[in-house]
C-alpha positions in Angstrom: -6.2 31.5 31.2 -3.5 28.9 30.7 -0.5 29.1 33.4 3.4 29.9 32.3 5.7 27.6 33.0 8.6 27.9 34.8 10.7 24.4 34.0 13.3 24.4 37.5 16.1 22.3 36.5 18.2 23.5 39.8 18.8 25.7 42.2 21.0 28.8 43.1 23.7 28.2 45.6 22.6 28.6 49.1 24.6 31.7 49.7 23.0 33.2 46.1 19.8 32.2 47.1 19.4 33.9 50.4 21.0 37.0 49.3 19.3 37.3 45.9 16.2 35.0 45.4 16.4 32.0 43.0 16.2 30.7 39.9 12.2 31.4 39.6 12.2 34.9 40.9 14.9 35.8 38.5 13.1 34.7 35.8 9.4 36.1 36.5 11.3 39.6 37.1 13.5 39.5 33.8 10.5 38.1 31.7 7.6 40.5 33.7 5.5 37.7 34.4 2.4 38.0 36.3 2.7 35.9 39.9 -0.5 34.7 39.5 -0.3 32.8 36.5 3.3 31.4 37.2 3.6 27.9 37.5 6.9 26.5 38.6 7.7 22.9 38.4 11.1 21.4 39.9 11.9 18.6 38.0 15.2 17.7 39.1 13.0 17.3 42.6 10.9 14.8 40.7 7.8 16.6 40.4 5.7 15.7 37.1 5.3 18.3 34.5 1.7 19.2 33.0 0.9 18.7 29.7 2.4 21.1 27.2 -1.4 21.4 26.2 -2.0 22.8 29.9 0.1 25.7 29.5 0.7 29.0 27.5 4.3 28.8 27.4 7.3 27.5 29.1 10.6 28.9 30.3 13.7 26.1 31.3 16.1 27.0 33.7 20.0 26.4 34.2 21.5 23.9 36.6 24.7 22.8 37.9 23.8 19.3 36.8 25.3 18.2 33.3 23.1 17.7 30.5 25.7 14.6 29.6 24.9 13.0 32.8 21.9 11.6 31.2 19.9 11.7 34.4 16.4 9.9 34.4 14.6 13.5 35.4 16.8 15.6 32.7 15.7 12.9 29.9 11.9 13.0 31.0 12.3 16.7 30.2 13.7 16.2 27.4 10.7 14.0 26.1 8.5 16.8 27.1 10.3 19.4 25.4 9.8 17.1 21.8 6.0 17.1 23.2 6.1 20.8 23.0 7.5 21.5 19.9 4.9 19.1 18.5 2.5 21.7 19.4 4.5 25.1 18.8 4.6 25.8 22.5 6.3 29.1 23.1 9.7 27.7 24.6 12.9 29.4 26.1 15.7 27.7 27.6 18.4 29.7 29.2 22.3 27.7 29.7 21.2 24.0 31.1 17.6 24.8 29.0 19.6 25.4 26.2 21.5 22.7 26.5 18.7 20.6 27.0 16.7 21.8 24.5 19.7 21.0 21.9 19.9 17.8 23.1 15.9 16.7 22.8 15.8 17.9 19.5 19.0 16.3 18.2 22.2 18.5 18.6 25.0 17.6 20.3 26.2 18.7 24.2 29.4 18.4 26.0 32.3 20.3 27.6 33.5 23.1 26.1 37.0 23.2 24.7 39.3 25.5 27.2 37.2 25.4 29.8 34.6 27.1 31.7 33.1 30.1 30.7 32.2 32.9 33.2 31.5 36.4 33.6 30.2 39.5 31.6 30.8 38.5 28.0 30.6 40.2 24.5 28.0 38.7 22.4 27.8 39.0 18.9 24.9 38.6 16.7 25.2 37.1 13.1 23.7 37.6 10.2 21.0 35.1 10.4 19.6 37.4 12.7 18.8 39.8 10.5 15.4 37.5 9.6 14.6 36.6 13.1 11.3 37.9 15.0 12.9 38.0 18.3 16.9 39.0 17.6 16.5 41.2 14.5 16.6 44.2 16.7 19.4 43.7 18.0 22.7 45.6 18.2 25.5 44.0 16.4 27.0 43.3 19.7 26.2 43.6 23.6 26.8 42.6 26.6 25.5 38.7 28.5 26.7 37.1 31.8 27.6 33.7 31.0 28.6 30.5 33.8 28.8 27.1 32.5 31.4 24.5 31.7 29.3 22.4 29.0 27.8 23.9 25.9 26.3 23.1 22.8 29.2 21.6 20.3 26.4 20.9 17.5 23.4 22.7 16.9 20.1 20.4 15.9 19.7 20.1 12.7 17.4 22.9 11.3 18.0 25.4 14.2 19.3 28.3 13.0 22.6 30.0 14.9 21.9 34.1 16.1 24.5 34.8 18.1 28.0 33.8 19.2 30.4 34.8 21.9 34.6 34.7 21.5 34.6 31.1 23.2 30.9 29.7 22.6 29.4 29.6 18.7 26.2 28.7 19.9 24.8 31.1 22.4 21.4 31.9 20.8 19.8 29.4 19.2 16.5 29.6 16.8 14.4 26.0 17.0 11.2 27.2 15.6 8.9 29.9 14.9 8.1 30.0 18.5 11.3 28.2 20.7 14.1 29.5 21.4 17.3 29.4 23.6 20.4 31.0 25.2 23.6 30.1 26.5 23.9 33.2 28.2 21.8 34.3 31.2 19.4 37.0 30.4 17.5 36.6 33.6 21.2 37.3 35.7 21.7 41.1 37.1 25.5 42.4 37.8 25.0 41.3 41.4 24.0 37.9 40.7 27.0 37.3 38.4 29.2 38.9 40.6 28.4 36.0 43.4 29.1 33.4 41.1 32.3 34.7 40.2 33.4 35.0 44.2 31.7 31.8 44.4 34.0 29.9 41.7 37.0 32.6 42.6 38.9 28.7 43.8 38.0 27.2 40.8 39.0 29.7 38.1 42.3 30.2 39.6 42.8 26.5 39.3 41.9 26.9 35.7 44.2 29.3 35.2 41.9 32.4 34.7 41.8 35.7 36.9 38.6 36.0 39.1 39.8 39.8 40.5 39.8 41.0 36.5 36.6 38.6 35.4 34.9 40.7 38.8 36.1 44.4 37.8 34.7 43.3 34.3 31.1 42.7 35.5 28.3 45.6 34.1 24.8 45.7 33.5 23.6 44.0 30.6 20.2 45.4 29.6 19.8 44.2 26.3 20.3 40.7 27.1 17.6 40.7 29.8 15.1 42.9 27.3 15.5 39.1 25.2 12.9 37.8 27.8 10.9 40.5 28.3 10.4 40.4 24.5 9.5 36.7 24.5 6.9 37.3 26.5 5.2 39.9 25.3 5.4 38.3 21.9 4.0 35.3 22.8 1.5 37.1 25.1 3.3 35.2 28.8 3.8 38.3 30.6 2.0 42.1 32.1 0.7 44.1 28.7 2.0 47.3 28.1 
């Protein structure tokens, strides 16, 4: 049986990571995927991915490096995501993954105006979604953490837009029948999002935003994480039920 992916384009802060795991853990819990067929792959570490022919599917990270940065091991990725879609791998990128994906097949990635976007956000499907496999069951709108300063400004062309938040019109993202991405972090629980917000408490202050209220904000967001769960199971990645 072929591996899943796991596509590490970071890591957590140290103080996240040694209180709550990291990037990979999050993901294999939010998407129920079986240990023993994970295969994780840092690539901003250098390692070399497989080839998309090697594995049954393929989840990207986020990162605190910037997809504009045009770094050598974020473009590699980038070539190997075009690779992938060749083939219909099953593909889902989550904030930098999103980004990235975007960006390999065409769309367009910088800062977002106003700012950085953080916390527990409303999220609110469109009408598109109506058609979609994955996001046709889902309520008109619910609940997503979100962290990230740059977004997607221009979707590729032929991807189709599901979602939307107040400040980001591009946080789900339909590529093909079988990739997909989000700006918002499915994999995040309220504790996790709560440590980014003391960890950027300096920074949103700066920016003029409230941390204390963005904190007190913070709830569980169950739908968003059932997003990977059902791209697994749809695409056959993770424990049968």
């Amino acid at each position: 049986m072929k591996p899943v992916l796991i596509i590490r384009t970071g890591r957590a802060p140290d103080a996240i990571r040694a209180r709550h795991g990291d990037f990979p853990h999050w993901f294999r819990l939010g998407a129920l995927l079986p240990l023993q067929r994970l295969l994780v792959v840092d690539v901003q570490a250098g390692d070399a991915l497989p080839a998309p022919t090697a594995v049954a599917g393929a989840l990207i990270t986020g990162s605190a490096a910037m997809v504009t940065e045009r770094a050598s091991w974020s473009e590699r990725t980038a070539g190997w995501i075009r690779d992938a879609m060749d083939i219909e791998l099953p593909l889902f990128g989550v904030c930098f993954g999103h980004q990235l994906m975007s960006h390999a097949l065409g769309g367009r990635v910088d800062y977002l105006p106003g700012g950085r976007e953080i916390g527990t956000q409303a999220i609110e499907i469109l009408d598109t979604a109506a058609r979609d496999s994955l996001a046709h069951a889902l309520p008109a709108s619910f609940r997503a953490h979100t962290t990230h300063e740059q977004s997607v400004l221009e979707a590729p062309a032929g991807a189709t837009v599901l979602a939307r938040s107040t400040r980001d019109p591009h946080q789900l993202l339909r590529y093909a029948p079988n990739a997909v991405s989000t700006q918002f972090h499915p994999e995040f629980s309220a504790d996790v999002m709560r440590a980014y917000i003391r960890r950027k408490h300096l920074d949103m202050c700066r920016e003029g935003s409230d941390p204390r209220l963005c904190f007190r904000q913070v709830g569980a967001t169950p739908v968003a994480r059932r997003l990977l769960q059902h791209f697994a199971r749809r695409h056959g990645l993770s424990f049968s039920r």
